[in-house]
N, C-alpha and C positions, 0 to 999 in steps of 0.2 A: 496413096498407101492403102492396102488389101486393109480391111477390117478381117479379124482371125476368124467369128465366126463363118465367114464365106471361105477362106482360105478350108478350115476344117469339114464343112460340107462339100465343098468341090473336091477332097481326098479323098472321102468319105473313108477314113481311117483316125484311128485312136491316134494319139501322139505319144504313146508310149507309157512306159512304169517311171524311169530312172533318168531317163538325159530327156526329157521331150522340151524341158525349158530351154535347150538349145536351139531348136525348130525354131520360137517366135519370136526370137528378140524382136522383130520387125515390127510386131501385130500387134505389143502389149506393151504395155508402161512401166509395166513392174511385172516380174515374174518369180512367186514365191515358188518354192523347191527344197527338199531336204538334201544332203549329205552324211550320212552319219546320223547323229543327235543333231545335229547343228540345221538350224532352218535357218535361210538366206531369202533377203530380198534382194534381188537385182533390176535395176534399172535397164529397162528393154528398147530404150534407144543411145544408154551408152555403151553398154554392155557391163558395166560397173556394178559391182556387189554393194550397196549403198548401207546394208542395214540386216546383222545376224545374230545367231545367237541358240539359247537352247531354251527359252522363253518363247514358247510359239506363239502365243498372242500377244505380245509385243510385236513381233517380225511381222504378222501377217495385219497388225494394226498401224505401223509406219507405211505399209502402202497403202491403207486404207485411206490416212489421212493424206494419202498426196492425191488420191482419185483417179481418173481416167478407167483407164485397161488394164484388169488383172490378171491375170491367168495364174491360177494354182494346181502347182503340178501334182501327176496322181499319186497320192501317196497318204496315210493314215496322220492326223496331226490332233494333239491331245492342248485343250483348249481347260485355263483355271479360270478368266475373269470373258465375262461378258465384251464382241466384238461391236463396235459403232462405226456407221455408215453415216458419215456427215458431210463428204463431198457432192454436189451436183452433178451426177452424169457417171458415177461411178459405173462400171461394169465388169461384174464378177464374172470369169468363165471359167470354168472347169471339168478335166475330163476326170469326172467321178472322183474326186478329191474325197476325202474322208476327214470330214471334221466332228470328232467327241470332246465330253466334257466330263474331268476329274473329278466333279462337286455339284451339288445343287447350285443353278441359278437361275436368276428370273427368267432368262433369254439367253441364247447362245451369239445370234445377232441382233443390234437396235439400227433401224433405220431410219431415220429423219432428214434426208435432205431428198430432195425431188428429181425425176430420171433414173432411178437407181434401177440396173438390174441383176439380179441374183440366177446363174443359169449354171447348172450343168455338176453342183454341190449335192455330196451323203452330208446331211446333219444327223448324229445321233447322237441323245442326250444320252445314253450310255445306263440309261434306267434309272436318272436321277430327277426326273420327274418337272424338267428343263424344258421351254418350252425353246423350238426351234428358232421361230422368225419374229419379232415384234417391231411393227412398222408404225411410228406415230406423226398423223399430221400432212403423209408426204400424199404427191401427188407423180402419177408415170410411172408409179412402180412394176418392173415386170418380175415377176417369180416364176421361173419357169425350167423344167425339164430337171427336177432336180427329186435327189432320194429323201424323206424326213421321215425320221424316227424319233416320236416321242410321247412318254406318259402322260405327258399335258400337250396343248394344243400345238399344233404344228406351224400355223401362221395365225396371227391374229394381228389384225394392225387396228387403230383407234385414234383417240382426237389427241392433239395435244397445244394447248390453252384456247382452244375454243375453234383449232381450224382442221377440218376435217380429211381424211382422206379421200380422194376422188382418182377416175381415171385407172385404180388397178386394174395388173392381169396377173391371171392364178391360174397358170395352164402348165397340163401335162406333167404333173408331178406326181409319183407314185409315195405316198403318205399312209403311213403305218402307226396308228394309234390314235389322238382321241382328236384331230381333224382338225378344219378352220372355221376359227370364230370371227368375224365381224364385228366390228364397232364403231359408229359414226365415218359412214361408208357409204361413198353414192356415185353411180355412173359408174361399177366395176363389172368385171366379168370372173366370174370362180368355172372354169372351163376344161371340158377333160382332163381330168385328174384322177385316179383311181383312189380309192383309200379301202383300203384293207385294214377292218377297226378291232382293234384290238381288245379296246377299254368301250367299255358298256355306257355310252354316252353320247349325246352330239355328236355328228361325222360333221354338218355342214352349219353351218348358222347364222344367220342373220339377228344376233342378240340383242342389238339396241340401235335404234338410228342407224338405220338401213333404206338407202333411196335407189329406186330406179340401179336397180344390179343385176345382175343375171347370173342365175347357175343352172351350166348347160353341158349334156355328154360327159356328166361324171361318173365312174361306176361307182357304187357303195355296196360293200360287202361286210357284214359282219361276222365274226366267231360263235362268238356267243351273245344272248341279250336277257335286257331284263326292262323294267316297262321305263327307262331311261335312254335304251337304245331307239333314239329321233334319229332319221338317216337325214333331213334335213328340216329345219326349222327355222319359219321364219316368226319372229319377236316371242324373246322370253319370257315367260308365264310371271314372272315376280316383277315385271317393271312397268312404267307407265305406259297407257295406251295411247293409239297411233303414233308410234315409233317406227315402223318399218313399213314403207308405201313403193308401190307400182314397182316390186319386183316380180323378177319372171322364171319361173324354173320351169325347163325343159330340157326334153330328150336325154333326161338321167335315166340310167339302170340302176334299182336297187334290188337288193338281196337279203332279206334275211334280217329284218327289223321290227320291233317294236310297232313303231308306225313310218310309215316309209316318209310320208310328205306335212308339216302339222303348222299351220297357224294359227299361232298362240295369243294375241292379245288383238288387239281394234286396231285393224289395219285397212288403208285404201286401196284398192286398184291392182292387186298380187292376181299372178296370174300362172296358174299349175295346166301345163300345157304336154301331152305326147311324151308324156314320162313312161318306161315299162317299169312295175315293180311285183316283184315276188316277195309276199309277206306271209309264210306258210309254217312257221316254227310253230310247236306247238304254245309259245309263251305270245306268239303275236297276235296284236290287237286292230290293225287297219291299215289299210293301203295309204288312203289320204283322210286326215281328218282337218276340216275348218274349226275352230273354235273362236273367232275373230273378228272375220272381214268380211266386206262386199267381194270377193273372189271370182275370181273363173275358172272353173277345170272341167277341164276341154280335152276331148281326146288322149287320153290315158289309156294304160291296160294293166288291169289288176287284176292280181291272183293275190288271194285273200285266206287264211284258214277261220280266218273273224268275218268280220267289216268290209265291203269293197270301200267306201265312201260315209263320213260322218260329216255333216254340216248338223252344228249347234251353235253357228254366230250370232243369232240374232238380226242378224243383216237378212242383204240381198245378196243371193247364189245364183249364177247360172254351171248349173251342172250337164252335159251337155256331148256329146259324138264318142261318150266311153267307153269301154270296156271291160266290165267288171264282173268275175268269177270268185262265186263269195258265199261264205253259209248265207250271210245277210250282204246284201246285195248295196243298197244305197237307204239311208237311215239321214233323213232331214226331222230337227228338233229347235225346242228352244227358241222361241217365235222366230224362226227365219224364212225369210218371205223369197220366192224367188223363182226359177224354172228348173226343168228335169226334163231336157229334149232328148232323144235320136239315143239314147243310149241302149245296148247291149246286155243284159244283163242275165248271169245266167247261175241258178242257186237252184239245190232239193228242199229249201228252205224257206227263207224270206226275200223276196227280189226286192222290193221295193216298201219303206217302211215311213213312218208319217205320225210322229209323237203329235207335243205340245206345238205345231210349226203356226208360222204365219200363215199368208195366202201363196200357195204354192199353185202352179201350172205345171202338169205332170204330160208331155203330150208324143205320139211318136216313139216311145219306149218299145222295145222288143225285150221279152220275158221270155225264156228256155230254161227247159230243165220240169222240174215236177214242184209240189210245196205247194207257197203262199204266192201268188203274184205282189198284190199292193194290201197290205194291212194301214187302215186310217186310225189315229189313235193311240198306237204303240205306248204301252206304261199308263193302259186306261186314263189317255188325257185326250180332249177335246183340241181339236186344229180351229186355224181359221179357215179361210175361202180353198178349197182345194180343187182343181179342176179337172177331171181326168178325159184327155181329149185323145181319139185315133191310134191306144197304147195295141199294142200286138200279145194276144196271149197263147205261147203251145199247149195244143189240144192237152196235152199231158202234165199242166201242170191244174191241181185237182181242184183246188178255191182261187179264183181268181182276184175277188176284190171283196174284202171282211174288214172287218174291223171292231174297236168298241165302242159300242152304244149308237152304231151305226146310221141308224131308222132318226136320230138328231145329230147327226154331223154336217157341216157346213158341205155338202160332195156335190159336185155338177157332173154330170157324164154326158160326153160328148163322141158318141161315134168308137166306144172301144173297141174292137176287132176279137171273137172269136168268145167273146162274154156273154154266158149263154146264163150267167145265175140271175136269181133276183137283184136288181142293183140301184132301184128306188124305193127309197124310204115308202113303209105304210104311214107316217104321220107326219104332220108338219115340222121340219126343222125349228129348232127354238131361234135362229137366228138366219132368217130364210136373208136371200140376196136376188136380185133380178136374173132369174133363168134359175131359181132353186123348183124343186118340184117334191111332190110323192103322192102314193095312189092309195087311196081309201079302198079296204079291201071289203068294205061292208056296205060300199053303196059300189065298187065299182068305179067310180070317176077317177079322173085324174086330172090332178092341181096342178100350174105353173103359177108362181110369182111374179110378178109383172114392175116389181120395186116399192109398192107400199100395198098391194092387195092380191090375196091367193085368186086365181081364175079359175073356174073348171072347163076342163077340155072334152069337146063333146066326142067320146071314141066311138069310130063307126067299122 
């Protein structure tokens, strides 16, 4: 027997407004359909009307609880009480069905049993602030190809008595409002999806207990924002830390947020990968910012009207083959230890910026544009080990490497390209490191540290 969705791609046509439920009795188990007021479920291998009425969620919850293949035909169906998905293996299809709701409810569907797929459905809570999908527990779930509209989240699935969800897919759904949340969530994928945000908040999110998920080729586009518009965030700011480990987001577009990319609490192994984002509102604050984790971001392309890049984890960063167009260019704080390879970075302003950080290796960098190249220090604070090796600076950009209190900063320079200023300390660093140096300008020599005693170097 044909499965419909192959029958419906090899036609490559709609099934209609009015009769299409006659097309599949063949392909579906049950085929809900209006008449009038009256919704019918029919039985699609007797051809038997099993189950109607003018209670729409009743009719379309009797086939729900028989499972299989549903097919709901296209047509507008106004929904009072919350739908449940407790068959195994259930599968919704729909060609653009239209399902709203008369009243506030928690969920418009609950899903809890495993295999379920939801494909080819308009959810709209109808402005009542209803969140679309709430999947608990389950496992296989696919969401896919479907319309949701809502003031609250649009999918969000979570634990339920202690067993988590795994194995979802979240593709190709055009979602209009405040996006999907995550919870107790691992081995999924959140996958080309567009959302169009309406509400000033989270689009994508990884909020608690998030493993090993991927959000990949989503676009995010916002309306309007305000410093709550996160286009995607992995673990929320208010919960315990390491909660959300070795997720991967890539090759999203965003547009028009707050902060485009944000990890928010002590996280392991996340990895922010060849994402493009446009963060150019006048109200926007950063492309990507770490607050968190050991991360990677890798190959990115930011356009910035703030921030290209904030790392203030504390951790280890490797920051690293970017692209970032920014007043302030990349901004590492907050003892965080780590690299800043091969990136691009091009600001009238501040390219490269270096607070309270740990021991940072800064090396390989290309700086364009005019301004500051690398300021050490940022917020008159002291760095630790900072390395600046082979970075590239254009002739035009006017200071290349300053900072505070410079002449006692931890700085090693190795080989920077086109750095034509003074760039050794005249006095000894207060906390010199093997290969620290600086040149006495009143005898002339010049010190290297050798790891427990300053050396003078005979210059000839």
């Amino acid at each position: 027997m044909k499965e419909y969705i192959n029958l419906y791609d090899a036609h490559g046509r709609s099934l209609g407004a009015t009769k299409d439920w006659q097309r599949v009795p063949d392909v579906a188990d049950y085929i809900i359909f209006k008449e009038g007021d009256v919704v019918k479920a029919k039985n699609g291998r007797t051809g038997k009307i099993e189950f109607k009425g003018t209670d729409v969620a009743s009719v379309i919850q009797y086939a729900l609880n028989k499972g299989g293949r549903i097919y709901i035909s296209k047509d507008e169906y106004m929904i009072d009480t919350y739908l449940t998905i407790s068959q195994q293996s259930t599968h919704i299809l729909a060609n653009n069905a239209i399902i709203k709701v008369s009243k506030t409810l928690d969920y418009m569907f609950k899903i809890i049993a495993d295999d379920v797929t939801v494909e080819g459905l308009t959810l709209d809570d109808n402005g009542t602030n209803t969140r679309n999908l709430w999947i608990e527990g389950a496992k296989n779930v696919k969401i896919i190809n479907n319309k949701l509209y809502s003031e609250n989240t649009s999918i969000e699935p979570t634990q339920a008595n202690g067993t988590w969800c795994e194995n979802l897919l979240i593709a190709r759904n055009y979602i209009e409002g405040k996006g999907v949340y995550l919870h107790y969530t691992r081995d999924s994928k959140v996958v080309n999806n567009f959302i169009n945000h309406t509400e000033q908040y989270v689009a994508l999110e990884a909020y608690n207990y998030v493993e090993r998920t991927i959000f990949e080729g989503n676009v995010i586009k916002y309306s309007s924002i305000d410093s709550d518009s996160i286009a995607i965030e992995i673990g929320h700011s208010s919960l315990d830390t390491g909660t959300c480990n070795y997720n991967t987001v890539k090759n999203n577009i965003i547009i028009n947020a707050y902060v485009a990319i944000d990890i928010n609490v002590d996280t392991i192994g996340n990895k922010i990968q060849d994402n493009l984002i446009f963060v150019q509102d006048t109200n926007s604050y950063a492309g990507i910012r770490n607050k968190g984790g050991d991360a990677e971001i890798i190959g990115n392309r930011i356009y910035s009207s703030e921030y290209g890049i904030i790392d203030s984890s504390g951790k280890t960063t490797r920051i690293k083959d970017n692209y970032v167009e920014a007043l302030r260019g990349i901004y590492v704080t907050s003892g965080t230890d780590g690299e800043v390879i091969s990136n691009i970075i091009k600001s009238d302003t501040y390219h490269m910026l270096f607070g309270d950080c740990g021991n940072i290796t800064a090396r390989e960098n290309r700086m364009i544009g005019s301004g500051t190249g690398i300021y050490i220090g940022y917020g008159s604070k002291y760095v630790g080990e900072v390395v600046l090796a082979s970075n590239y600076f254009d002739a035009s950009i006017s200071t290349k490497i300053t900072g505070y209190d410079l002449a006692n900063q931890n700085v090693i320079y190795k080989g920077n390209k086109n750095y034509d200023e003074h760039t050794i300390p005249t006095s000894a660093p207060a906390n010199p490191v093997a290969g620290s140096m600086y040149f006495d300008t009143s005898t002339g020599d010049l010190y290297v540290y050798d790891g427990s005693a300053w050396k003078k170097v005979t210059l000839t």
